[in-house]
DSSP file (Angstrom, degrees, kcal/mol; ACC not computed):
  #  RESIDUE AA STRUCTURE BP1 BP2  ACC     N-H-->O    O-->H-N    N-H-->O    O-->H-N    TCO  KAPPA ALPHA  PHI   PSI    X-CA   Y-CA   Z-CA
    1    1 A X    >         0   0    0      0, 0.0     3,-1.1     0, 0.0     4,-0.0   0.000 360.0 360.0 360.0 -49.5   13.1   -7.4   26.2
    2    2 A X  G >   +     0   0    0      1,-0.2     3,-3.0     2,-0.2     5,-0.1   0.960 360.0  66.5 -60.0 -51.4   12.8   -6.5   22.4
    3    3 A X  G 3  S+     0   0    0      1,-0.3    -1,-0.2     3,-0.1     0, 0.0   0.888 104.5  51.9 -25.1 -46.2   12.7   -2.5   23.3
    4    4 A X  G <  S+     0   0    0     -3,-1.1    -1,-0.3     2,-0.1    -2,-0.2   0.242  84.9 106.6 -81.2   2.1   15.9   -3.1   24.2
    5    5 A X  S <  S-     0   0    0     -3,-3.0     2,-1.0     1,-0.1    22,-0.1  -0.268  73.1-115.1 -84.8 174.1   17.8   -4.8   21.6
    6    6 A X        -     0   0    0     20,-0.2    20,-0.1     2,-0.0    -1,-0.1  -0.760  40.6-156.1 -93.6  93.3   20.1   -3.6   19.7
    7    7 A X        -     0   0    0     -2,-1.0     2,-0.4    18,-0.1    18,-0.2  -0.469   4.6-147.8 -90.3 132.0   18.2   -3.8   15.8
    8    8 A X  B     -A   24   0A   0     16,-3.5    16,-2.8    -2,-0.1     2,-0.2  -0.947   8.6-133.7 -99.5 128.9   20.3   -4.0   12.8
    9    9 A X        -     0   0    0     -2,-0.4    14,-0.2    14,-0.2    12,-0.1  -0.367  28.5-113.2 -40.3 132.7   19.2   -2.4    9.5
   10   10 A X    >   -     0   0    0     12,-0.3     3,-1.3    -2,-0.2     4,-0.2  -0.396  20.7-127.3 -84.4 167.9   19.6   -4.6    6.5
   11   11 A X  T 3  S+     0   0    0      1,-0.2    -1,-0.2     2,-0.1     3,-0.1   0.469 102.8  60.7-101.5  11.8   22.1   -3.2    4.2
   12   12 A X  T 3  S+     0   0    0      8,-0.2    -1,-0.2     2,-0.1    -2,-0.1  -0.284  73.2  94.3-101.7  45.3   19.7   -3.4    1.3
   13   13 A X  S <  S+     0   0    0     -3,-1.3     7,-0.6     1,-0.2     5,-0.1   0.758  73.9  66.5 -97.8 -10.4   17.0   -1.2    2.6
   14   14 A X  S    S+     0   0    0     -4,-0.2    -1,-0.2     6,-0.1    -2,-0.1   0.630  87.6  77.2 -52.8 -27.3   18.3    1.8    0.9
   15   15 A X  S >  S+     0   0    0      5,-0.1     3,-0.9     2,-0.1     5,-0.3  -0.200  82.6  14.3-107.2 179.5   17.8    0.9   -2.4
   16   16 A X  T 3  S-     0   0    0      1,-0.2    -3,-0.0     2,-0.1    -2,-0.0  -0.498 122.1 -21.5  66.2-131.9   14.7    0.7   -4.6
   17   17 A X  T 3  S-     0   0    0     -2,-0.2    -1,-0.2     0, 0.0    -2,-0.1   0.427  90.2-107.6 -93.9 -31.7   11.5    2.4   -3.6
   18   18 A X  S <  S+     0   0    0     -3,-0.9    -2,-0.1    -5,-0.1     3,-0.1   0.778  95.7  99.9  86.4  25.5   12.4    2.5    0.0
   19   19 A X        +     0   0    0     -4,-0.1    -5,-0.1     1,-0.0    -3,-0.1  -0.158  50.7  90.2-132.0  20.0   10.0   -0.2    1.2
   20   20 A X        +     0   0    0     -7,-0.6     2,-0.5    -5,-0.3    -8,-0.2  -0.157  57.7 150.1-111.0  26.5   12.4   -2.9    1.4
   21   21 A X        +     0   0    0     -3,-0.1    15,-0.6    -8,-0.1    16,-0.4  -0.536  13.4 157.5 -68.8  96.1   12.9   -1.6    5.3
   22   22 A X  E     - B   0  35A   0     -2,-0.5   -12,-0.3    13,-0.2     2,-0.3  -0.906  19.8-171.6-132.9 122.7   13.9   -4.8    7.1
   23   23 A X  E     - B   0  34A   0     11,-3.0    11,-1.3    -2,-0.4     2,-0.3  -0.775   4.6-163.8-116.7 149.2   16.1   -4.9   10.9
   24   24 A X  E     +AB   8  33A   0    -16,-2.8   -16,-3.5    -2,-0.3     9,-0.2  -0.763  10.7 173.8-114.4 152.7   17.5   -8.0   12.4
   25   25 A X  E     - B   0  32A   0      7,-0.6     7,-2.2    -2,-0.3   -18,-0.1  -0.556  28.8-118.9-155.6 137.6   18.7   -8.4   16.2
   26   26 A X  E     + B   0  31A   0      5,-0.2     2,-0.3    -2,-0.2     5,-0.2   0.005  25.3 179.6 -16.3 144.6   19.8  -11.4   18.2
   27   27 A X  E >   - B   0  30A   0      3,-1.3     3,-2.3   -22,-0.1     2,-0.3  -0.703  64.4 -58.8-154.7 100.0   18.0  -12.6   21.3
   28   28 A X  T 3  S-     0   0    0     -2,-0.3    -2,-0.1     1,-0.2    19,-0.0  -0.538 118.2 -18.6  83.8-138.4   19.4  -15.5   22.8
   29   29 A X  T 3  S+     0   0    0     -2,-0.3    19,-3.0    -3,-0.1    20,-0.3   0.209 125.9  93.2 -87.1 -10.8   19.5  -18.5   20.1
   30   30 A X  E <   -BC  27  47A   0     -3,-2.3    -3,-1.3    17,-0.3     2,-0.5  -0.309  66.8-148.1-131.5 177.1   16.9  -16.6   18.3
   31   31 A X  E     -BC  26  46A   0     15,-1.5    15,-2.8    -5,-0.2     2,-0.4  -0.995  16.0-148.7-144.5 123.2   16.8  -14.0   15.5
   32   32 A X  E     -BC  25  45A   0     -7,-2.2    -7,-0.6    -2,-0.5    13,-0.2  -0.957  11.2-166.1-112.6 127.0   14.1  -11.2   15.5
   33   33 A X  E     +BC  24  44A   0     11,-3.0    11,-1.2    -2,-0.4     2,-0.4  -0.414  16.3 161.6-100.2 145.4   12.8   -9.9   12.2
   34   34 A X  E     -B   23   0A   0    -11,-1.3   -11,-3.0    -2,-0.2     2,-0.9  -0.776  46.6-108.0-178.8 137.3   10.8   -6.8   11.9
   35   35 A X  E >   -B   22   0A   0      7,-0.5     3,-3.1    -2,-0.4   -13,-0.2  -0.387  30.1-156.4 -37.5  85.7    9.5   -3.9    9.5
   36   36 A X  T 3  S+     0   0    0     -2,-0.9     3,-0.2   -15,-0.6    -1,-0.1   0.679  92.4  56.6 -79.8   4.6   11.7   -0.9   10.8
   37   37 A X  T 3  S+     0   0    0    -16,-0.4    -1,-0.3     1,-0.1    -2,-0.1   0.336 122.5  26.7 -84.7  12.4    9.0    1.5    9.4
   38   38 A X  S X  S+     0   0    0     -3,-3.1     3,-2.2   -17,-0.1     4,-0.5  -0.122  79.4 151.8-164.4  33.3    6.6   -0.3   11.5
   39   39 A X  T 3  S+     0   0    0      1,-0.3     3,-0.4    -3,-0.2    -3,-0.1   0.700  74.6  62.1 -71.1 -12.2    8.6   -1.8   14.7
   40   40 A X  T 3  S+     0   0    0      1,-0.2    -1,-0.3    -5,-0.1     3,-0.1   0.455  86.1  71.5 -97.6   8.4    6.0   -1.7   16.7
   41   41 A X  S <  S-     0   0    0     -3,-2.2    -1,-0.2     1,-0.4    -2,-0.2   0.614 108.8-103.7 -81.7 -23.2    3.6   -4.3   14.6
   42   42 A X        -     0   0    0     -4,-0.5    -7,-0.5    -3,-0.4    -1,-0.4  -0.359  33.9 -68.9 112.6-168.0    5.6   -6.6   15.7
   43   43 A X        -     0   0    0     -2,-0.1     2,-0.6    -9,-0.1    -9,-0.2  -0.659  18.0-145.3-122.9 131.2    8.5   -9.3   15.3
   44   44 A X  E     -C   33   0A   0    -11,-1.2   -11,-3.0    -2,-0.3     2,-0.4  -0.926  30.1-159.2 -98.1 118.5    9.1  -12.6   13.4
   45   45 A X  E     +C   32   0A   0     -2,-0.6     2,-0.3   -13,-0.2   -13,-0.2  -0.775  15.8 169.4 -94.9 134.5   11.5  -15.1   15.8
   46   46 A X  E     -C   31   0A   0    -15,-2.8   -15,-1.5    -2,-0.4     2,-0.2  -0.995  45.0-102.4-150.9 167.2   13.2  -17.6   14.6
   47   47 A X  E >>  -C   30   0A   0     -2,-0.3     4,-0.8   -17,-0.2     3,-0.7  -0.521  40.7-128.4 -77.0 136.5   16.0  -20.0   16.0
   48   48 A X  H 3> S+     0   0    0    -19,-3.0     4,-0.8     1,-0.2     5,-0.2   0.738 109.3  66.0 -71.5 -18.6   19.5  -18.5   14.2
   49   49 A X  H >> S+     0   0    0    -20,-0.3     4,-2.1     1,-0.2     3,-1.7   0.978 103.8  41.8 -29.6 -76.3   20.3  -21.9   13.0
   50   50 A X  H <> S+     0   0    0     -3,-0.7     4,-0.7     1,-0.3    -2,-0.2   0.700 118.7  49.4 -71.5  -2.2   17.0  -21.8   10.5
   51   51 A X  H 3X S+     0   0    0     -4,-0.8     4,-1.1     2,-0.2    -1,-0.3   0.465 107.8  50.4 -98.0  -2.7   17.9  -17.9    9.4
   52   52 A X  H <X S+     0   0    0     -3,-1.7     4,-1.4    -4,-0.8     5,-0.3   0.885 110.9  50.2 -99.4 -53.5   21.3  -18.6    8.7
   53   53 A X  H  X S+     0   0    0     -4,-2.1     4,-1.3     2,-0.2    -2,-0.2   0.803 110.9  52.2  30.9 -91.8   19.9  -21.3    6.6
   54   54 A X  H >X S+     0   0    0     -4,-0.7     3,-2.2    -5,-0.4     4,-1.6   0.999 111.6  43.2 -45.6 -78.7   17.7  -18.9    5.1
   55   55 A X  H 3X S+     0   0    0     -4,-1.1     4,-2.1     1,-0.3    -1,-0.2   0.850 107.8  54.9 -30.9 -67.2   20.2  -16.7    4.4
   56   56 A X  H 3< S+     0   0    0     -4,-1.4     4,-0.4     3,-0.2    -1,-0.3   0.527 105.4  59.9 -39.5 -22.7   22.5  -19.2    3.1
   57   57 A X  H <X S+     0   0    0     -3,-2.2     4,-1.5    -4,-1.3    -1,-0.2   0.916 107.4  45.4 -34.8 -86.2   19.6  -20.2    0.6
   58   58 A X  H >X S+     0   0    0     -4,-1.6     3,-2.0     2,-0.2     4,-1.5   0.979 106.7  51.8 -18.9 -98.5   19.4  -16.8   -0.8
   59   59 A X  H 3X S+     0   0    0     -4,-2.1     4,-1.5     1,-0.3    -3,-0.2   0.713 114.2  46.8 -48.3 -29.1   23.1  -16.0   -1.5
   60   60 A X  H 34 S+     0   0    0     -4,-0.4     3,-0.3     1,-0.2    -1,-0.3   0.993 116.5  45.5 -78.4 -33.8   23.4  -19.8   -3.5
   61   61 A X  H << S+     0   0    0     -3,-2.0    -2,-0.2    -4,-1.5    -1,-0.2   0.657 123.6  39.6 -92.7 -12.4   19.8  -18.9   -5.7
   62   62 A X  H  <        0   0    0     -4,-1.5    -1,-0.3    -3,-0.1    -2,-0.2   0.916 360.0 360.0 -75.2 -50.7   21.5  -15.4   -6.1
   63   63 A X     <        0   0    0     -4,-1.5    -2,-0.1    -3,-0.3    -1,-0.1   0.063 360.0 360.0  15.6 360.0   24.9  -16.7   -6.7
């Protein structure tokens, strides 16, 4: 099922060093994380509830 998703690039992998390579895609309720220099090492899931969270986390401690 993950072969097939559609993976988004984060829109701050460009920058730096290049080694900040990180792709998202939906599945379901769930959110799959993965290295996109490295997709085949595999995926971190989590439920999109606790990554938007996450996210939301970030953006205040940036903020």
């Amino acid at each position: 099922m993950i072969g097939r998703t559609h993976w988004r690039k984060s829109s701050y992998s460009e920058g730096g060093d290049g080694n900040t390579c990180v792709e998202i895609a939906e599945i379901g309720g769930l959110v799959a994380i993965r290295d996109s220099k490295a997709p085949f090492r595999g995926t971190l899931t989590v439920p999109v509830d606790s990554f938007t969270a996450l996210l939301q986390s970030l953006r205040a401690t940036t903020s």
